[in-house]
C-alpha positions as a printed NumPy array, in Angstrom:
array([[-51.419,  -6.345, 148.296],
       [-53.434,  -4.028, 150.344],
       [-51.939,  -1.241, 148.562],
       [-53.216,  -2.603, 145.187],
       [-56.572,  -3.279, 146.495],
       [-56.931,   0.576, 147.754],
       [-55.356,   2.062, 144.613],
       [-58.294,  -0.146, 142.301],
       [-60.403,   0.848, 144.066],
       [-58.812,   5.06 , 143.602],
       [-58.852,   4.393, 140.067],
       [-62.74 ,   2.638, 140.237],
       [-63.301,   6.709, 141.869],
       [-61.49 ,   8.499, 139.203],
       [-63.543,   6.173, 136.289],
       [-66.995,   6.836, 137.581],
       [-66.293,  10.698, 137.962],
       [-64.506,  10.73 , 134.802],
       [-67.673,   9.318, 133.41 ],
       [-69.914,  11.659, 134.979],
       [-68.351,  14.288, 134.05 ],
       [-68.056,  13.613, 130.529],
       [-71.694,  13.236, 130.611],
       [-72.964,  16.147, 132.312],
       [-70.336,  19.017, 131.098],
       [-71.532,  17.879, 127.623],
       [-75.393,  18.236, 128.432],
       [-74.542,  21.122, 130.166],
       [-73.11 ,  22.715, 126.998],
       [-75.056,  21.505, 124.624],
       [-72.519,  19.335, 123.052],
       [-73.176,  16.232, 120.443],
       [-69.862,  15.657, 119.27 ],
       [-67.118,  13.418, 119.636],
       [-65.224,  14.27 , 122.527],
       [-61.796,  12.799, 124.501],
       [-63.61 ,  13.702, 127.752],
       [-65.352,   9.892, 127.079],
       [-62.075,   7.79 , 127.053],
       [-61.241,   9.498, 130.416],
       [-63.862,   6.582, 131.933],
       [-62.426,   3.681, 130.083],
       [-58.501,   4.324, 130.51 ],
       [-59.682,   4.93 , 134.322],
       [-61.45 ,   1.753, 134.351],
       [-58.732,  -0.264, 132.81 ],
       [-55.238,   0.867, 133.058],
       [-56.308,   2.083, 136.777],
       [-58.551,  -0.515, 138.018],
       [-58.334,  -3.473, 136.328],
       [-54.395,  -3.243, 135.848],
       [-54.247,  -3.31 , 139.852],
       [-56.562,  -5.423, 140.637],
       [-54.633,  -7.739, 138.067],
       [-51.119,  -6.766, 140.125],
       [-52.975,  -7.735, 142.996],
       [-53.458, -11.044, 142.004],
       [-50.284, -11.313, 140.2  ],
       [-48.7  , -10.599, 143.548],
       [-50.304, -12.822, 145.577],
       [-49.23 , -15.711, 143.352],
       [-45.614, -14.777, 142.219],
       [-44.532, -11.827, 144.841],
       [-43.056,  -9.859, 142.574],
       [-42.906,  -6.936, 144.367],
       [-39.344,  -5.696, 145.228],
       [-37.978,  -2.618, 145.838],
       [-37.672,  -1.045, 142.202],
       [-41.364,  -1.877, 141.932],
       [-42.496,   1.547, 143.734],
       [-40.269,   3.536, 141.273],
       [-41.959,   1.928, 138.028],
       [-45.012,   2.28 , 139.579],
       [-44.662,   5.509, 140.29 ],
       [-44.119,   6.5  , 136.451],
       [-47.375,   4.541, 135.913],
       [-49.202,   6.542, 138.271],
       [-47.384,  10.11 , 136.315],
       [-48.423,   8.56 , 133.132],
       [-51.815,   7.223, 133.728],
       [-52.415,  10.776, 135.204],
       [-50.721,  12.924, 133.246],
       [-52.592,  11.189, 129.768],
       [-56.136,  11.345, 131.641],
       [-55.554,  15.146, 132.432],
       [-54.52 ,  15.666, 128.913],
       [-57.611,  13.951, 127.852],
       [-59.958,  16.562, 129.826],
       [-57.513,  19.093, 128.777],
       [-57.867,  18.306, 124.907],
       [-61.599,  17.405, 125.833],
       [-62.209,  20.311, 126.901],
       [-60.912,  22.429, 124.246],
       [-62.97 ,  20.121, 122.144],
       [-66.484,  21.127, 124.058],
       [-65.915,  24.757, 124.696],
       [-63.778,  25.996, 121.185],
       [-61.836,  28.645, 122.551],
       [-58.779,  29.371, 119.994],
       [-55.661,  27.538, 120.744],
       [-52.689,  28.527, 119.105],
       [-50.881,  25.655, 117.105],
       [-48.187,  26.088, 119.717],
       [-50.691,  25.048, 122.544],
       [-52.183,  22.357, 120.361],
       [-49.452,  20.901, 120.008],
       [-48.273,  21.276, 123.844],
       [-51.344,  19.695, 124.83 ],
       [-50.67 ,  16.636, 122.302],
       [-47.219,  16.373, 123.166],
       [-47.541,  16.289, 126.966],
       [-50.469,  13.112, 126.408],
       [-47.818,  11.738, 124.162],
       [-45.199,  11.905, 127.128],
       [-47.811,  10.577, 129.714],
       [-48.311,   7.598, 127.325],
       [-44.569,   6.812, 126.621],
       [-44.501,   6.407, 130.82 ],
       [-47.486,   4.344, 130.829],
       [-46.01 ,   2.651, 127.651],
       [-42.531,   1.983, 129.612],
       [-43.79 ,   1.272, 133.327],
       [-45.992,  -1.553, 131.776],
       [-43.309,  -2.99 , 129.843],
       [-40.494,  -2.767, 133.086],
       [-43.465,  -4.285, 135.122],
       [-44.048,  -6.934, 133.089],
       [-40.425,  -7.882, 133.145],
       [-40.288,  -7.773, 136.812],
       [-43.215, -10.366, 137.045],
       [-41.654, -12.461, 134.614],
       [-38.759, -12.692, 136.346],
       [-40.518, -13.524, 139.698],
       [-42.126, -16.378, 137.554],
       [-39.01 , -17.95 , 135.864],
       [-36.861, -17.849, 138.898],
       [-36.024, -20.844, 140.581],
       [-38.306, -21.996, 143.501],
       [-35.972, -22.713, 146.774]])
């Protein structure tokens, strides 16, 4: 439980400099647009953050956790992080214009599609995990 507690509490880190960032490299560049670099905060906040602290407490009532659940969570840490660097990736492209070829475009797209599909499929293996540590049978 520790673990989940220290790993919020990461993803509370990442959220707030996310945030600040987003911010200040827009002010800095005179940018008024609409940007990716702001839903870098929020998926911080809540698929980081709030989806441990909710495993945390999840845990604590069921104990779910068993030894596949470092492997799926491990694919949810890839894809959480691999979509928010895509984000300030694509964000960035956004703020600063430089040209992309369609090739690139479409690499950066495609790799925040494959962080999402992990994020996508860690949640749902999760989810069966803890509903399995509900429905078994209490001995």
């Amino acid at each position: 439980m520790k673990r989940y507690m220290n790993t919020a509490l990461l993803y509370a880190v990442f959220a707030m400099a996310g945030g600040v960032f987003y911010r200040e490299f827009t002010k800095f560049n005179g940018f008024t647009g609409k940007t990716t670099l702001s839903v870098v905060h929020t998926h911080y906040f809540l698929l980081g953050m709030v989806f441990f602290l909710l495993l945390l407490l999840l845990e604590k009532n069921f104990s779910f956790t068993d030894a596949k659940t470092g492997r799926v969570l491990a694919a949810y840490h890839i894809g959480l992080n691999l979509t928010a660097v895509m984000f300030v990736v694509r964000g960035l492209t956004q703020v600063l214009a430089p040209a992309l070829s369609r090739g690139m475009d479409a690499a950066i797209s495609g790799m925040a599609g494959i962080g999402h599909i992990l994020l996508g499929v860690s949640m749902v293996l999760l989810l069966v995990q803890i509903r399995r540590s509900v429905t078994a049978p209490q001995s």
